[in-house]
C-alpha positions in Angstrom: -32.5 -8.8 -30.7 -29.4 -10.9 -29.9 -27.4 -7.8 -29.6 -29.3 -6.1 -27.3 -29.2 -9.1 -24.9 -25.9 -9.1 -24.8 -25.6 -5.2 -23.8 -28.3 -6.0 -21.1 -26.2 -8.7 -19.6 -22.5 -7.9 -20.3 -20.7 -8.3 -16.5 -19.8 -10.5 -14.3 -22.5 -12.0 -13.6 -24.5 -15.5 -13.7 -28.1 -15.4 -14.9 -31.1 -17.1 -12.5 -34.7 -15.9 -13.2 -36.2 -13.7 -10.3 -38.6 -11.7 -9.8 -39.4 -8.3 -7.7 -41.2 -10.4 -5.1 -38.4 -10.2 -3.2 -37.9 -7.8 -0.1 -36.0 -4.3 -1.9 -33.7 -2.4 0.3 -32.9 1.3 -0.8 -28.9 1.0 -0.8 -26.7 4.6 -1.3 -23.2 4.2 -2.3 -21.9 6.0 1.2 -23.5 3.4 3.0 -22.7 0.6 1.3 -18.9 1.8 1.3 -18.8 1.9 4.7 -20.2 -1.5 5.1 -17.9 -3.3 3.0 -14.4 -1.9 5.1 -16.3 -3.4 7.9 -17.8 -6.9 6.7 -16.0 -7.8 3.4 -14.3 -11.2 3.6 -11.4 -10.5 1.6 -10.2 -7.8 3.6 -10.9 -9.6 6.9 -8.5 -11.9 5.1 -5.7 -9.1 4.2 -5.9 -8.4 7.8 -5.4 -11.4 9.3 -2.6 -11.8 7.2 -1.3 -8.9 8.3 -1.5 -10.1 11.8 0.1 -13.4 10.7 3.2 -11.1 9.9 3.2 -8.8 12.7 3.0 -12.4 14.9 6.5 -13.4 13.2 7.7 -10.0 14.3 7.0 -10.6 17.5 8.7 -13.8 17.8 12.3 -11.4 16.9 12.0 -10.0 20.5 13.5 -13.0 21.5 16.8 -11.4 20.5 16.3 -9.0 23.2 14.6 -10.9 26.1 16.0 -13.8 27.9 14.6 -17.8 27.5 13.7 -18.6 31.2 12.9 -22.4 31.6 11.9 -24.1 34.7 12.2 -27.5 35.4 11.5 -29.9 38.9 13.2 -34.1 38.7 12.5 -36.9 40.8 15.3 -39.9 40.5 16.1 -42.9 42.9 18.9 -44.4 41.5 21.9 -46.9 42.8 24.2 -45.7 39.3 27.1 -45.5 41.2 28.3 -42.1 40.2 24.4 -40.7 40.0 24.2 -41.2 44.0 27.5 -40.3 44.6 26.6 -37.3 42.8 23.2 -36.8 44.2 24.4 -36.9 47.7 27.1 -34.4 46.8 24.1 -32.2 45.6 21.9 -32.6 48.5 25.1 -31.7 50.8 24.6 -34.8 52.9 28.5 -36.6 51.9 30.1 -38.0 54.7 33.4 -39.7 55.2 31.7 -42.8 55.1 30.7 -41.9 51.8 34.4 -42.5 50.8 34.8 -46.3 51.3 35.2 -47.9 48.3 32.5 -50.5 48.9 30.0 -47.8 49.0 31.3 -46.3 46.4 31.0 -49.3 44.0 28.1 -50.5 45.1 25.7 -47.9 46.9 22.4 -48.2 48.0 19.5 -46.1 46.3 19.0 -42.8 46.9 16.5 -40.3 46.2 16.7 -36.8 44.4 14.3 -34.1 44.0 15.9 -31.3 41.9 14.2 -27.6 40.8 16.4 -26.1 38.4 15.6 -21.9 36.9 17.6 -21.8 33.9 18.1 -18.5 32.3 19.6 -17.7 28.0 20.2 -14.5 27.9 21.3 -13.4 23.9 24.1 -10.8 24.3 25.7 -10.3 20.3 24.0 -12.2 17.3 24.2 -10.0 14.3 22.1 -12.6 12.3 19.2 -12.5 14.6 19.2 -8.6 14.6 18.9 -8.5 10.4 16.4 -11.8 10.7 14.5 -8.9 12.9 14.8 -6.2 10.3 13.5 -8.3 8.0 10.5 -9.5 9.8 9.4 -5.9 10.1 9.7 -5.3 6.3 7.7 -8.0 5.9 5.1 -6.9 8.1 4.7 -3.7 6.7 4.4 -5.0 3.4 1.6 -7.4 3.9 0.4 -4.0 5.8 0.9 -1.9 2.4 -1.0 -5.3 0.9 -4.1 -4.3 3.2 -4.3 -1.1 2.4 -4.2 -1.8 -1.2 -6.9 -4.2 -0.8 -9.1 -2.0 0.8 -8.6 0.3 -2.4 -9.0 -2.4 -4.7 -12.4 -3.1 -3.1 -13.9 0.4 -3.4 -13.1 0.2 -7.1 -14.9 -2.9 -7.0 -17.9 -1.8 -4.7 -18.2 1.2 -7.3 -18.5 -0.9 -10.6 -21.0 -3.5 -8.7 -23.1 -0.6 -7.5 -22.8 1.2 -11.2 -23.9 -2.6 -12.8 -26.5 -2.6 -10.1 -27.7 1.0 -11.7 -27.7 -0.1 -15.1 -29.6 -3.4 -14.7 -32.1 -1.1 -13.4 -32.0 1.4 -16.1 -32.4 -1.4 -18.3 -35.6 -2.8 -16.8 -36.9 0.9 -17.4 -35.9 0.8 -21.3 -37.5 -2.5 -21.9 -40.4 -1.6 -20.0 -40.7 1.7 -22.0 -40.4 -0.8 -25.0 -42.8 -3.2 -23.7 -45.3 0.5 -23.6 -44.5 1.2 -26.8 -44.7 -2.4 -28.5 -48.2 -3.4 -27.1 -49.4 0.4 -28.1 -47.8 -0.7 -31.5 -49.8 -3.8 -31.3 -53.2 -2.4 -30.7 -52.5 -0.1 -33.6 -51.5 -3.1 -36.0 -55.1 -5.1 -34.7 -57.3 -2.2 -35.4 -55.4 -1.9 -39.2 -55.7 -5.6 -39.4 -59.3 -6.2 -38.2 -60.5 -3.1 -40.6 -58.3 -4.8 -43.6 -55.6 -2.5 -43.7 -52.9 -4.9 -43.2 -52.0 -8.8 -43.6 -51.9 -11.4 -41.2 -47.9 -11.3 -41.4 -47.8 -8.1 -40.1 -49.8 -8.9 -36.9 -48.0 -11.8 -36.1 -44.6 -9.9 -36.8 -45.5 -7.3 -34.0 -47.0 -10.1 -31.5 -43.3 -11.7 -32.1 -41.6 -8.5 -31.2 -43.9 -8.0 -27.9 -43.3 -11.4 -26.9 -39.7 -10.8 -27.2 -39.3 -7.6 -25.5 -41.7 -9.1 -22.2 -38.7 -12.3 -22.6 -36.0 -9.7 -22.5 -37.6 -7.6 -19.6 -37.8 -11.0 -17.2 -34.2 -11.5 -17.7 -33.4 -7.9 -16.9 -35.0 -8.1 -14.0 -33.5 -11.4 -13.3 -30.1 -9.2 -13.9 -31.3 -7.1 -10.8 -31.4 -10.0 -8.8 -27.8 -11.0 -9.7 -26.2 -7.6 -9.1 -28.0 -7.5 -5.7 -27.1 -11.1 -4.6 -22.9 -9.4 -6.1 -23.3 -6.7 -3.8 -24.8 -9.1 -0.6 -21.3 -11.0 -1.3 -19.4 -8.0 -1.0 -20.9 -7.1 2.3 -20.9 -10.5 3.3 -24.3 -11.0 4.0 -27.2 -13.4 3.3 -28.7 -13.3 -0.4 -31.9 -15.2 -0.1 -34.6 -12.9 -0.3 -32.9 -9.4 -0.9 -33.0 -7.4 -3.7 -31.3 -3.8 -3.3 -32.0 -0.8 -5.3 -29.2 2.5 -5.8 -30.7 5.6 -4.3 -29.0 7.0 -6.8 -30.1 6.3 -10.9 -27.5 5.8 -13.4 -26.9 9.6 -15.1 -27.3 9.2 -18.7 -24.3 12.0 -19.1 -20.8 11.8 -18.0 -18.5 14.3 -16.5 -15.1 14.6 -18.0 -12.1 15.3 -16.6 -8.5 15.5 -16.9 -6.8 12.7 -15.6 -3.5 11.9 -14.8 -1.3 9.5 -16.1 2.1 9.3 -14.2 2.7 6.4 -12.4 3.3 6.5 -8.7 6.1 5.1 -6.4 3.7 6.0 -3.6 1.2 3.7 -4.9 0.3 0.7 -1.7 1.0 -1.9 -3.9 4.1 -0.8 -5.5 5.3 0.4 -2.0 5.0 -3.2 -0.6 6.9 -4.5 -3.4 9.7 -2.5 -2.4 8.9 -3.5 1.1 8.9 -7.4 0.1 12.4 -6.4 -1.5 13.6 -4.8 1.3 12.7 -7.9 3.6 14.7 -10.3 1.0 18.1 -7.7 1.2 17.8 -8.1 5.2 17.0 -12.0 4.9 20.6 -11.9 2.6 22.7 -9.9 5.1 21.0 -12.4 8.2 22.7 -15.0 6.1 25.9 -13.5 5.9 26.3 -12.3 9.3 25.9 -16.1 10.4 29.5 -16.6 9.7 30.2 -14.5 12.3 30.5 -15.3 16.1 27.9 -15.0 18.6 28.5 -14.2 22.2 25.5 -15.3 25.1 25.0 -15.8 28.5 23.2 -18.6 30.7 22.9 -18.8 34.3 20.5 -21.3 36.6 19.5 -21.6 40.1 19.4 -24.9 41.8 17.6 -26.4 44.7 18.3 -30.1 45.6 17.0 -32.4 48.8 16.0 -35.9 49.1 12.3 -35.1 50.0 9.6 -33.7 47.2 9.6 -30.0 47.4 12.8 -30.3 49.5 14.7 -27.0 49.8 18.1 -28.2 51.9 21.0 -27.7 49.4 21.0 -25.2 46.7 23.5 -23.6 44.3 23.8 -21.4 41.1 25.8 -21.3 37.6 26.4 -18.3 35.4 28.5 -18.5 32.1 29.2 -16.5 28.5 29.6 -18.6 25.7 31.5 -17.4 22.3 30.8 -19.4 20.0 31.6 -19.3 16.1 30.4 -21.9 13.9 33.4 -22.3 11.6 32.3 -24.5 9.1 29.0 -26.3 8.7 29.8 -28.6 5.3 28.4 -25.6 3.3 25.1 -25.3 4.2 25.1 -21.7 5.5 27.2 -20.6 2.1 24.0 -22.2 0.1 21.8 -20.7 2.6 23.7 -17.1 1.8 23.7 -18.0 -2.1 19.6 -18.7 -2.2 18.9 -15.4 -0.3 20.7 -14.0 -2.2 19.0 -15.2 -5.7 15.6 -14.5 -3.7 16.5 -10.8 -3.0 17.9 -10.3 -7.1 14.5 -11.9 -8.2 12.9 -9.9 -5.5 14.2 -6.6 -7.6 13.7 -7.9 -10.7 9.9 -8.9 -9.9 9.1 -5.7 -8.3 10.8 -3.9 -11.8 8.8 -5.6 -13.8 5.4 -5.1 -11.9 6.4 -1.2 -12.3 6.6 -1.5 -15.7 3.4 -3.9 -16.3 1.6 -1.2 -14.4 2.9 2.0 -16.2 1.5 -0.1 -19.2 -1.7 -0.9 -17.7 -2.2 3.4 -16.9 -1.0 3.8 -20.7 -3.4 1.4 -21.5 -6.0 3.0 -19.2 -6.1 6.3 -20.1 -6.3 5.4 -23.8 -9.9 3.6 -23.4 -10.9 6.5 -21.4 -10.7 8.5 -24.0 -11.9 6.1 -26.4 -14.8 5.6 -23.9 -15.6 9.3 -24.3 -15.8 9.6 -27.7 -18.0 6.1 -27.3 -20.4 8.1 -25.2 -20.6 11.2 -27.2 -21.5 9.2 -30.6 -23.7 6.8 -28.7 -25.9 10.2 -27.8 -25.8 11.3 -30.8 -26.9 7.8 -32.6 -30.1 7.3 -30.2 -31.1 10.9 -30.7 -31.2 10.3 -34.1 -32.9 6.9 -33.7 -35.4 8.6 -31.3 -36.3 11.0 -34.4 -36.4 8.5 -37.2 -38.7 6.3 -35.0 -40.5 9.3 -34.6 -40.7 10.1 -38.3 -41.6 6.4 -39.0 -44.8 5.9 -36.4 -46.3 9.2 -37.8 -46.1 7.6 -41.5 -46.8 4.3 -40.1 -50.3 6.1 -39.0 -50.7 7.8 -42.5 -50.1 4.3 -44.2 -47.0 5.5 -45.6 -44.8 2.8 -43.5 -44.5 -0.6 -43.8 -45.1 -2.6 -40.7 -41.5 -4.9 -40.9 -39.8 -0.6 -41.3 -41.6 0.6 -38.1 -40.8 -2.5 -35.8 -37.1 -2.7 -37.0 -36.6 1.4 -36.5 -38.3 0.5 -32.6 -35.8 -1.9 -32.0 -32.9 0.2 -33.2 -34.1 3.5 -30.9 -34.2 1.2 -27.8 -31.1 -0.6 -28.9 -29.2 2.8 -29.0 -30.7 3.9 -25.9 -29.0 0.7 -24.3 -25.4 1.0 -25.9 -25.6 4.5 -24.9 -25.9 3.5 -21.1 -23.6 1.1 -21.7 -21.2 3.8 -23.5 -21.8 5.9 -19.6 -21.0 3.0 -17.6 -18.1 2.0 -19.3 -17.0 5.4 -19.6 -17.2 6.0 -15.8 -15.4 3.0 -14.7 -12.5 3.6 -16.9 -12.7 6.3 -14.8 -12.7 5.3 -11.5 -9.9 2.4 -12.7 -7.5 5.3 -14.1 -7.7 7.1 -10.1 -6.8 3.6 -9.0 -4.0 3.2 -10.8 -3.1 6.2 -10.6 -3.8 6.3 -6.1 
């Protein structure tokens, strides 16, 4: 009995008692694919990391377009050179201006001042790989997305296959629970006409009660692969119990799968993408030994009254500049990109190789899960006939009561393992044409 719990309830799930009193929705696997791209939180997460990314792109395009800042400053000041200077902006100097008493010790003065200043980045072969490598970032996280949305699907399909069999299940055990309380009525009839002991009754009462304990948890298992499905479609579990329109088939379909590992796969592609970001992240480093070239300009409006426009003026430059040396930091800058972009390749070489073993790995259990189903058939076909054989000597008196209760347990034990053998079978399945996507 033990082992046919633990075929019931092998998964990923946490066991609560329920019953069927909740509200059942009819769920089909189209449907319910469709609803998890849409509502599922942990692609709404991939996405928004994505957008995170495509955000630090965006910042880059401040190598192209110019850093405007505008400014407007009030002063009153008696500083001698701050009013000299003031006046000299506001274009209100006079000879007077000139005597040195003024000039040492002036009287305050007012300044408004509204300044446009305008950065305009002309050469900076840094910022132009730091920009490269923003965008292979972002279309790796991108790749990442994609990749989750894949991964989810595989994952919608197994939930929606457990959902299947906890329902299958609940239809063994309550064939069993048929069958045992038939048995049971047979074994009180023998026992009230003297045909059989007092052990023998309470051996088949035991095996009824047991099979009504194990049905309550099946069901109970319904009610956790629905409330696994709600979490995938993010929505509320209280009360909702969904059944597949579709039953679990109790024969598989086999197929020839592939096994050759793919560089077009999302998630290797945004390794080589992450890879790709580091080598650009390396060469930004490099190129910050070089010189930069930029230009500035601002326009200038200057009066002694707020808002004043009386004296105005402009500036426009180019600065070269070339940071010669910087007491090594941008060497040890170049040296860890550098060690980020050979562990980059490295990482994304092994992650090849651990998933080439995974596929090997894959394709071996399908075809171990294949032979799994084809014996499993076979073993509660037979079980199905030697119950068979059993009840009609039971009935004759040929049978011992302990021999017909154990070969019952054994035909719905094999009829269990063999759904199990199906579903294991068809995931392997659908987990080899992900690895393999």
């Amino acid at each position: 009995m033990k082992r046919i719990s633990s075929i019931i309830f092998s998964g990923v799930f946490l066991f609560s008692l329920f019953g069927f009193s909740q509200d059942t929705l009819s769920i089909s696997k189209s449907d319910l694919m469709q609803r998890i791209s849409e509502k599922n939180l942990q692609i709404k997460i991939a996405e928004k990391a994505y957008q995170s990314a495509k955000a630090d792109y965006n910042q880059s395009n401040a190598l192209f377009l110019p850093n405007i800042n505008v400014s407007h400053t009030g002063i009153s000041t008696t500083n001698p050179l701050m009013a000299f200077g003031s006046k000299l902006n506001q274009e209100i100097l006079t000879q007077a201006d000139f005597n040195p008493t003024l000039l040492n010790d002036p009287k305050a003065i007012q300044n408004f001042a509204t300044k446009v200043e305008i950065q305009q980045p002309l050469i900076n072969v840094d910022g132009w790989y730091g920009r490269q490598a923003a965008k292979a970032k972002m279309e790796a996280f991108q790749l990442q997305t994609e990749r989750t949305k894949e991964y989810l699907e595989l994952e919608f399909f197994k939930a929606y296959m457990q959902l299947q069999l906890a329902y299958k299940a609940v239809k063994v055990l309550e064939n069993a629970n048929t069958t045992g309380n038939a048995n049971l009525k047979l074994v009180e009839n023998y026992f009230t006409q003297g045909m059989l002991q007092k052990t023998d009754l309470l051996n088949v009462q035991v095996r009824v009660n047991e099979i009504e304990n194990q049905l309550q948890y099946a069901k109970s298992n319904v009610q956790n692969a629905s409330d696994y499905l709600a979490f995938l479609l993010n929505e509320d579990t209280n009360g909702k119990i969904y059944k597949p329109t579709e039953e679990l088939e109790n024969v598989i379909s086999v197929e020839e799968m592939k096994v050759a590992l793919s560089d077009n796969r999302k998630d290797i592609q945004a390794m080589k993408k992450s890879t790709d970001a580091y080598a650009k992240m390396m060469q930004s480093s490099k190129m910050t030994f070089l010189p930069r070239l930029n230009a500035f300009g601002s326009y200038e409006l200057y009066d002694k009254n707020f808002l004043g426009t009386s004296a105005k003026g402009y500036l426009v430059g180019a600065q070269f500049s070339w940071n010669v040396f910087d007491g090594y930091k941008s060497i040890g800058k170049f040296q860890k990109a550098k060690a980020d972009y050979q562990k980059s390749e490295v990482e994304t070489e092994q992650y090849k190789k651990q998933s080439q073993l995974e596929l090997n790995k894959a394709n071996r259990q399908l075809k171990d899960a294949e032979n799994k189903v084809n014996l499993s058939q076979l073993a509660f076909e037979q079980s199905q006939e030697a119950y068979r054989i059993r009840q009609n000597r039971f009935v004759q008196g040929l049978e011992k009561t302990i021999d017909l209760l154990q070969s019952e347990t054994q035909m719905f034990q094999k009829e269990l393992e063999h759904l199990q053998s199906v579903f294991e079978y068809n995931f392997t399945k659908q987990y080899l044409q992900f690895l393999t996507k």
